[in-house]
C-alpha atoms as a printed R data frame, in Angstrom:
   type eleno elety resid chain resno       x      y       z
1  ATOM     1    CA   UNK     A     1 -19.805  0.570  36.392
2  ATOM     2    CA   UNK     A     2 -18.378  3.740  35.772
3  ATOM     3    CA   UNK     A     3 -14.683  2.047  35.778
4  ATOM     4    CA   UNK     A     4 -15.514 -0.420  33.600
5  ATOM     5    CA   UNK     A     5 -16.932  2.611  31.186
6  ATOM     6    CA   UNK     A     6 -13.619  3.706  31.203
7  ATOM     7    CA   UNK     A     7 -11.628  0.214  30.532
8  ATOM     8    CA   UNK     A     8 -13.959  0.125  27.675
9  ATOM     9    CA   UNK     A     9 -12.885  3.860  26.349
10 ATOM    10    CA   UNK     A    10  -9.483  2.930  26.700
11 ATOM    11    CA   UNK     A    11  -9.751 -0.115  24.750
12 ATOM    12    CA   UNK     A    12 -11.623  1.510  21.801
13 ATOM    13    CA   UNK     A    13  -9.171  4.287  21.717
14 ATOM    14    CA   UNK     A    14  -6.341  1.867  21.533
15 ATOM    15    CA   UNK     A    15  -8.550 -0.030  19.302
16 ATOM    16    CA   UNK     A    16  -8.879  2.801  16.995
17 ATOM    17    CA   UNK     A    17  -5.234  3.947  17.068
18 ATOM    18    CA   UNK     A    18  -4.327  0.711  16.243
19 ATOM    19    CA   UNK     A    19  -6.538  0.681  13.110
20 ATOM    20    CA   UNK     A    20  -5.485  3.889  11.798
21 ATOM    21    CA   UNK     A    21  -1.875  2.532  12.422
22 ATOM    22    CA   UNK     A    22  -2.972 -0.734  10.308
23 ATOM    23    CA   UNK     A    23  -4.958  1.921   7.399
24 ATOM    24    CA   UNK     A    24  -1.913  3.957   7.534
25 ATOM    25    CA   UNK     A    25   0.439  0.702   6.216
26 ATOM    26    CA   UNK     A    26  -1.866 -1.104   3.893
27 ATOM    27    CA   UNK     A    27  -2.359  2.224   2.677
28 ATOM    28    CA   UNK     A    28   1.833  2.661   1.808
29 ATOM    29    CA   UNK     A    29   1.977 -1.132   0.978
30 ATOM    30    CA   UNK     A    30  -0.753 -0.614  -1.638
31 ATOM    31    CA   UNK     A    31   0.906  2.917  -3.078
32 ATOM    32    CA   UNK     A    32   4.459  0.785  -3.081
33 ATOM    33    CA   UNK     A    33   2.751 -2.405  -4.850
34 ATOM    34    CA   UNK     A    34   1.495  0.460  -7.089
35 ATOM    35    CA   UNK     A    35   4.546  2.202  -8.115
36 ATOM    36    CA   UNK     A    36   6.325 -1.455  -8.436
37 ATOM    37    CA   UNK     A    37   3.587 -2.540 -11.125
38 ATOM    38    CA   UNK     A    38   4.261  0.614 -13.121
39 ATOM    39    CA   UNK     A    39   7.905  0.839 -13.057
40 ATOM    40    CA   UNK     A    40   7.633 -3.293 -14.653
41 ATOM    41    CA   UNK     A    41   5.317 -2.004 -16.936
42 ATOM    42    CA   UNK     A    42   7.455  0.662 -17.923
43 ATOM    43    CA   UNK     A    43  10.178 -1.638 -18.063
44 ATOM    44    CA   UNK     A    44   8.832 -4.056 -19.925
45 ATOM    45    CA   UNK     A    45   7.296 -1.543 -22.751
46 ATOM    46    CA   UNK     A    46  10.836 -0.140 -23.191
47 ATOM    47    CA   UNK     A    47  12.305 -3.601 -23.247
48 ATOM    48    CA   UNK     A    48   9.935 -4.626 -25.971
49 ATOM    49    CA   UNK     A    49   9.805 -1.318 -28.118
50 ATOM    50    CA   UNK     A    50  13.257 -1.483 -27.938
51 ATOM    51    CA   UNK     A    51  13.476 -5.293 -29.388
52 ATOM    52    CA   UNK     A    52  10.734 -4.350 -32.101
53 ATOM    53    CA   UNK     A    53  13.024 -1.584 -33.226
54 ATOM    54    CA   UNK     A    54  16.022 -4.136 -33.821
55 ATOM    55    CA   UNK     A    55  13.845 -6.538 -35.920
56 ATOM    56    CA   UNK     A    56  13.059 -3.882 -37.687
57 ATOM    57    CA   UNK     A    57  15.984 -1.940 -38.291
């Protein structure tokens, strides 16, 4: 019984390293998809300011 306690511990440790691992890299994935969507948006506000400046002028 008491082996199969620790088996069990073992697993959930690994368990839970593995799901911090996993939280970690969505985590960066979600901060990169972030910064991406904000540089476009940058982009594309430049792009367009810039364009509504030449019909202008």
């Amino acid at each position: 019984l008491l082996e199969h306690f620790q088996v069990g511990f073992v697993v959930l440790v690994e368990v839970e390293f593995v799901g911090q691992i996993l939280v970690v890299l969505v985590g960066l994935f979600v901060v990169e998809v972030l910064v991406v969507v904000v540089v476009l948006v940058e982009v594309m506000v430049e792009v367009h300011e810039r364009n509504f400046v030449q019909l202008r002028g």
